[in-house]
C-alpha positions in Angstrom: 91.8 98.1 85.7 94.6 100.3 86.3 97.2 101.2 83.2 101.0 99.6 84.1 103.3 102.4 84.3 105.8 99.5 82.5 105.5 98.6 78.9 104.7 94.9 78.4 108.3 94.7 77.8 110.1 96.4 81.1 107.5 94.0 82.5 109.0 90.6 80.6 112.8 92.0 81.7 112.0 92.3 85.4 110.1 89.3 85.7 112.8 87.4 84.0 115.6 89.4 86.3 113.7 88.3 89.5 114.2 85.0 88.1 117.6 85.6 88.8 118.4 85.6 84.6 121.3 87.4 84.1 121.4 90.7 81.2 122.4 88.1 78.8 119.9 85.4 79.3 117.2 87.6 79.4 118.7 89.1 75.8 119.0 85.5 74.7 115.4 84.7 75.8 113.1 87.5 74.4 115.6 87.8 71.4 116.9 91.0 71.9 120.2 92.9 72.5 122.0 93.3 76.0 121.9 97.2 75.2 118.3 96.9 75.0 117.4 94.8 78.1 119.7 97.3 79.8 117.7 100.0 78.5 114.4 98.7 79.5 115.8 98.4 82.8 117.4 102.1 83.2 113.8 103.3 82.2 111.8 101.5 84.4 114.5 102.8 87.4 113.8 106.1 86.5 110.4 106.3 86.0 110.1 104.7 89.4 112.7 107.4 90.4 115.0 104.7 92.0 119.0 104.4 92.1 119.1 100.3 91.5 117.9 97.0 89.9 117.0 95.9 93.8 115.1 98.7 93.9 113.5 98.9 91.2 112.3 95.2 92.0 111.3 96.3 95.7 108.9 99.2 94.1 107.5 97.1 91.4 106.4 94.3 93.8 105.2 97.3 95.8 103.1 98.3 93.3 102.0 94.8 92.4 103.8 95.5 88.9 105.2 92.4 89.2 105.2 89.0 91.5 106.9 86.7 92.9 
C-alpha cells in the first residue's frame, strides 16, 4: 500500500471541503479551530506545491488521495 502524503487529518478537511462544508463547519465538525482547519489546508497546498483549495482538490483526486 502506498503511504498518503496527507495526514489522516488534511485528509478529513479535504474530504469535508469537497463536501462543500465551509472553514467553519468543518472546525465545528472534527472539533477543532478555524486557524487549524486553515492550516491543514495551507500545508497540504504546499506540499502538493499548488496556489489554491481547487487545486489542491484537482491533485488530490489526481492522486486518488481523496474521492468523490
Amino acid at each position: 500500500m502506498n503511504k498518503s502524503i496527507l495526514t489522516k487529518r488534511e485528509k478529513e478537511v479535504f474530504n469535508l471541503l469537497i463536501q462543500n462544508y465551509t472553514t467553519k463547519d468543518i472546525a465545528k465538525d472534527l472539533k477543532i479551530s478555524e486557524k487549524t482547519v486553515r492550516n491543514h489546508i495551507s500545508n497540504t497546498i504546499q506540499k502538493l506545491g499548488v496556489k489554491s483549495r481547487a487545486q489542491a482538490v484537482i491533485e488530490l483526486l489526481k492522486l486518488k488521495e481523496i474521492t468523490l
